[in-house]
C-alpha positions in Angstrom: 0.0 0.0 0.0 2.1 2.3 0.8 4.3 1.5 -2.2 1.2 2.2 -4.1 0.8 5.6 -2.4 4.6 6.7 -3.5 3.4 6.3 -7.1 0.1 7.4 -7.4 0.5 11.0 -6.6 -0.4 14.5 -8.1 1.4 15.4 -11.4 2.3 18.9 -11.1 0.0 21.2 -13.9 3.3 22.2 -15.3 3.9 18.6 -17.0 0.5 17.8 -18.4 1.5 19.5 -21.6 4.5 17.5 -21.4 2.9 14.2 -21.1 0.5 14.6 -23.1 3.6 15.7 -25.7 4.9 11.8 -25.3 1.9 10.1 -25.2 0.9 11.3 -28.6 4.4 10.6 -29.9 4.3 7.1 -28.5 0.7 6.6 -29.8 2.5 7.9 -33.6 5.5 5.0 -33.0 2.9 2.3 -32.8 0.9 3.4 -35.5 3.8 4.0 -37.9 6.8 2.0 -36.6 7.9 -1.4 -35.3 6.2 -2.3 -31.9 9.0 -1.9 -29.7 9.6 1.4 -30.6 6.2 2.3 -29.6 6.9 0.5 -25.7 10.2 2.7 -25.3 7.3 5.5 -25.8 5.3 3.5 -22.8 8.1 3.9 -21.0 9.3 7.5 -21.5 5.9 8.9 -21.2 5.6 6.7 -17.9 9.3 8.5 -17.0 7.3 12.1 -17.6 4.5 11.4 -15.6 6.3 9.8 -12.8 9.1 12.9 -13.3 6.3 15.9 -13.2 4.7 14.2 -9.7 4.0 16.8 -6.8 3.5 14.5 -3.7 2.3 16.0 -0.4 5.4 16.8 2.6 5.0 17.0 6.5 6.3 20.2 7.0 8.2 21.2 10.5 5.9 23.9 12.3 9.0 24.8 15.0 9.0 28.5 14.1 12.9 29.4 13.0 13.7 26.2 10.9 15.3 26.2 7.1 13.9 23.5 5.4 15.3 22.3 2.0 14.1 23.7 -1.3 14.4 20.4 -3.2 14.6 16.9 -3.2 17.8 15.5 -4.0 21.4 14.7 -2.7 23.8 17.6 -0.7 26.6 18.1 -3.5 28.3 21.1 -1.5 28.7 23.3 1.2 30.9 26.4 1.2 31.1 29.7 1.6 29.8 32.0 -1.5 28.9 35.4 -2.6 25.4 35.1 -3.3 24.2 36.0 -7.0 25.0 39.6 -7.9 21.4 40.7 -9.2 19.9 40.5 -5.4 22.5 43.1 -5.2 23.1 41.7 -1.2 27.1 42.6 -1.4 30.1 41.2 -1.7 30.4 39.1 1.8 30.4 35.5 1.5 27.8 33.4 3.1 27.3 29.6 3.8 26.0 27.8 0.9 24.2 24.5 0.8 23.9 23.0 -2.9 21.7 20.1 -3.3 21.5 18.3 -6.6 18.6 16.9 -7.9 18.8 14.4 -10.7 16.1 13.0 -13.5 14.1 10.9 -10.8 13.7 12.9 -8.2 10.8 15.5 -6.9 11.7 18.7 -9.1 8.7 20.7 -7.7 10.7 23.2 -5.4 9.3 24.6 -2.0 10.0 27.7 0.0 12.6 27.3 2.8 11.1 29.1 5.4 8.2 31.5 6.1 8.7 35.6 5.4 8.4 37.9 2.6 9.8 38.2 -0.7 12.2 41.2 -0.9 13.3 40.1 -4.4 13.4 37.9 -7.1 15.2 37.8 -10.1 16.0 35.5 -13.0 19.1 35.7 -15.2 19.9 33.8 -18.4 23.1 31.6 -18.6 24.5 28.5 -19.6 23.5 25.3 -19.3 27.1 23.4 -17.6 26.1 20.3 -16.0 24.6 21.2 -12.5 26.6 19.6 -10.2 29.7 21.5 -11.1 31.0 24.0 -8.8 30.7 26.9 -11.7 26.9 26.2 -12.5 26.0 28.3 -9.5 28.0 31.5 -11.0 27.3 30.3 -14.8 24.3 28.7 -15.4 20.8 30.0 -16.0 19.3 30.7 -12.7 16.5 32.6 -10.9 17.7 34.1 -7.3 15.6 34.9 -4.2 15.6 36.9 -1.8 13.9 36.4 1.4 13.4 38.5 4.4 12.1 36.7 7.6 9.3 37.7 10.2 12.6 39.0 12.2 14.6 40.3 9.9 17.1 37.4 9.0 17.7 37.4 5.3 17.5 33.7 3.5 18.9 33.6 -0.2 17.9 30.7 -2.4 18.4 30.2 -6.2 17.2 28.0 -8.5 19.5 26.7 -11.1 19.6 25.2 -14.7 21.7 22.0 -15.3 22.8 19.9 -18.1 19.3 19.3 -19.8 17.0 21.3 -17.6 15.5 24.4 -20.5 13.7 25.7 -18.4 12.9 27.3 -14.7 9.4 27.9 -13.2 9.0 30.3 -10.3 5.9 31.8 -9.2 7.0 33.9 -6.6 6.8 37.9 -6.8 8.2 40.6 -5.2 6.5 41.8 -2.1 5.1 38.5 -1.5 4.1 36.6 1.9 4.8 32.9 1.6 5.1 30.4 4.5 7.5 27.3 5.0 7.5 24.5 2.8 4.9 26.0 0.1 5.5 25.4 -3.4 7.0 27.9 -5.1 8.3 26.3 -8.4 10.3 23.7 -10.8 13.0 23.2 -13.0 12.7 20.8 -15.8 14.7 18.1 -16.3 17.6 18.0 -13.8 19.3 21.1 -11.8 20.1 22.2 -8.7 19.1 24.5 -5.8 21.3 26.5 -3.8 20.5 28.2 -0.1 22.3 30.9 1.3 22.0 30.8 5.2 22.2 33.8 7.0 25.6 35.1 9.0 26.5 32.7 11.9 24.2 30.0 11.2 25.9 26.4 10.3 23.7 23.8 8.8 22.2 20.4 9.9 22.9 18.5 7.2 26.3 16.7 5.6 27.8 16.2 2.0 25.9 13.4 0.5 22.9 13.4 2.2 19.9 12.8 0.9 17.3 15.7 1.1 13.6 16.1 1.2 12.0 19.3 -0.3 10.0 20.6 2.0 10.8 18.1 4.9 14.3 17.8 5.7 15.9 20.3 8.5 18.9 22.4 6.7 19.1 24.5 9.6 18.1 26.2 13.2 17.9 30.0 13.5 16.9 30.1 16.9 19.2 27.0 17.9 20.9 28.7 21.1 24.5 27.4 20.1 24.9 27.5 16.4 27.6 25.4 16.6 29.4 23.6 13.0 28.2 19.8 13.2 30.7 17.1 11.7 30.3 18.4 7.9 33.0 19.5 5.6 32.7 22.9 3.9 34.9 23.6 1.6 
């Protein structure tokens, strides 16, 4: 059952022109090509549907937590400038990338509650995500978010190696709360967070990540200590 549950989820409205895209073309292989070309199409529009899926998350309520934008696997964590256009200086900040690849979640969610100061997008290149360079290179659209107390949380999403295209709904000015969806990238990419001065994550290199669920980090932890991670 619960098996069952992980599959049949909602598919995010983004990706029902894109399914319905490779249904038709694998309805046109079996009409007009050799059968087996027409069950690669089974399986690629199965591949969209399952890739486009928007499942539900138990989001912490514990009022000062950073939860993580995206699904996918902690690639690095270092200390960056964070992207020019939110025009936030020149000081470097704490960086967590996570990568996410082909099969998993790519329906990103707000980090924590606040307001939108700014949001910007910025064309680029398409390097392959998980390089160091993507975050400076690539295509990406940058947030900027001020909390209820007036900590500033930066997060970006970023093109990879076959993701086209980024979705973001957010606009300036806007309230949103923790763990609300807020876009996607298609197909592949990665999101970066920013966390404010002083504040050391939860999480480690390699560790798998839960948009929306997993802990990235405290802001009212009373000793904001490093844990056993290596940051680069």
């Amino acid at each position: 059952m619960d098996t069952l549950k992980s599959v049949l989820v909602p598919i995010n409205p983004e990706g029902h022109r894109f399914i319905a895209i490779f249904a038709a073309v694998t309805l046109a292989l079996f009409l007009f090509t050799w059968s087996f070309m027409g069950w690669i199409g089974v399986v690629l529009t199965l591949w969209c549907v399952y890739f486009f899926r928007d499942p539900d998350r138990n989001v912490p309520t514990r009022e000062g937590l950073i939860v993580s934008p995206a699904d996918g696997v902690v690639q690095l964590i270092e200390r960056a400038v964070p992207p020019e256009e939110l025009g936030m200086g020149s000081d470097a900040l704490l960086r967590v990338s996570v990568f996410l690849n082909v099969f998993n979640v790519h329906v990103n969610r707000v980090p924590m509650g606040g307001s939108i100061v700014r949001q910007v997008y910025r064309p680029g290149k398409f390097l392959n995500a998980a390089l160091d360079k993507a975050s400076e290179e690539n295509e990406r659209h940058a947030v900027h978010l001020r909390t209820d107390d007036g900590k500033d949380v930066i997060f970006v999403q970023i093109a990879g190696l076959v993701a086209r295209r980024i979705v973001c709904y957010l606009t300036d000015g806007q309230q949103v709360r923790t763990g609300e969806r807020f876009g996607l990238i298609r197909f592949g990419s990665r999101t970066d967070i920013y966390l404010p001065e002083g504040v050391e994550p939860l999480v480690g290199l390699g560790q798998n990540m839960v948009g929306g669920e997993t802990i990235i980090a405290d802001l009212n932890a009373e000793n904001n200590s490093p844990m056993s991670v290596e940051v680069r």
